[in-house]
Phi, psi and omega in degrees: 000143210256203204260345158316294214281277194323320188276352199262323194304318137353281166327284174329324172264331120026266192277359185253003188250263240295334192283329180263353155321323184276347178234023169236008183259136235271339166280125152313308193262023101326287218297327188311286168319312158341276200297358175279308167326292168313319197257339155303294195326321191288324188282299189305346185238019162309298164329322169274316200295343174096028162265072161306303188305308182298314181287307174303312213276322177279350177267344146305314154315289191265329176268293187276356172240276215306328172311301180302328164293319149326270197327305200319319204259009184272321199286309177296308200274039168018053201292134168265110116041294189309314197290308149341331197244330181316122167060025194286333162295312173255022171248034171281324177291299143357277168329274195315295153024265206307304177311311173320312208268312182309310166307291186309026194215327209243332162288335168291285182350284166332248171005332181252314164284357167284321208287306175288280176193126207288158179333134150236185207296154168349099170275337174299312220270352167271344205259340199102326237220131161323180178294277183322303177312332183268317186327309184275349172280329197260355157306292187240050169246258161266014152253015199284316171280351177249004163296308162324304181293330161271355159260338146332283198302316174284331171293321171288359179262328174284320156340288195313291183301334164297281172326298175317307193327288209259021159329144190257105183237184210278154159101331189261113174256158178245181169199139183265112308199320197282299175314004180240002169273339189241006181296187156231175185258003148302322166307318208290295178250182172198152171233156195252110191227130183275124183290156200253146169282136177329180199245142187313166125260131159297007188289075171339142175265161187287156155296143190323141178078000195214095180302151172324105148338108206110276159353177180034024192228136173279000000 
């Protein structure tokens, strides 16, 4: 066997323990740490297959931003775990169907496009040109406008999540970003002015039973 066909199959298994791991294990931030697992493995074998770009990009993307931005917000919102778990037995037979009846439809699919028509050579490695290099010519080439167009759409969607975010609801604080910008330092503080009190004496009292110097004396 040679050492490609091991590591990717390697990989493979992998990626398939770690995939079911992520919905079957009872912590969010488990389930969390899986899918950074899973989606390096999936990256690594992008990587052997000679997608260098495809590889990188998920693991920059999806392992170094989107995850992480999970873990953040699983770890801040504490979810409890229990109301989740609710009835998780008896929609199991169900599930499992649907998974089954999705799997047999997607070995057919495959099975039917190997059968019709099969892989043909590398065209970046017929082109001369890397992975990456054909990726980016034929990105902002002949892809340029739908290239544009999912980032438009992903801008109006951070625009979208920002807005909901900062919804004004009962109960909740804000804070306007524009009134703290526009404060002054009169807002902040106020001085105050007091009249200052005489100053004590330092004088020890007398002891008990015993006036005052000066005093009782004719």
């Amino acid at each position: 066997m040679e050492f490609t066909l091991l590591a990717f199959l390697v990989f493979a298994a992998v990626t398939v323990v770690s995939a079911v791991a992520v919905i079957s294990v009872r912590n969010p931030v488990h389930a969390a740490l899986f899918l950074v697992l899973t989606f390096f493995t999936v990256a690594c074998t992008w990587i052997l297959a000679g997608a260098e770009f495809l590889g990188v990009a998920l693991i920059l993307v999806y392992v170094g931003a989107v995850m992480v931005l999970f873990l953040f917000v699983v770890m801040m919102l504490d979810i409890d775990v229990a109301p989740l778990r609710e009835g998780y037995v008896r929609y199991l037979p169900v599930g499992l169907l649907v998974a089954g009846v999705m799997l047999a439809e997607m070995l057919t699919l495959i099975g039917i496009r190997s059968r019709t028509a099969p892989f043909g050579p590398d065209v970046a490695e017929a082109a001369g040109l890397s992975n990456t290099a054909w990726v980016a010519h034929r990105l902002f080439t002949d892809y340029l406008l739908p290239f544009e167009v999912a980032a438009l759409i992903l801008t109006v969607a951070v625009i979208a999540a920002v807005m909901l975010a900062l919804r004004r609801r009962e109960g909740t604080k804000h804070q306007s970003p524009g009134a703290q910008s526009a404060v002054r330092a009169a807002d902040r503080f106020r001085l105050v002015k007091m009249a200052s009190e005489p100053p004590r004496s330092t004088q020890a009292p007398p002891p008990d039973g015993q006036a005052p110097e000066g005093e009782g004396k004719a």
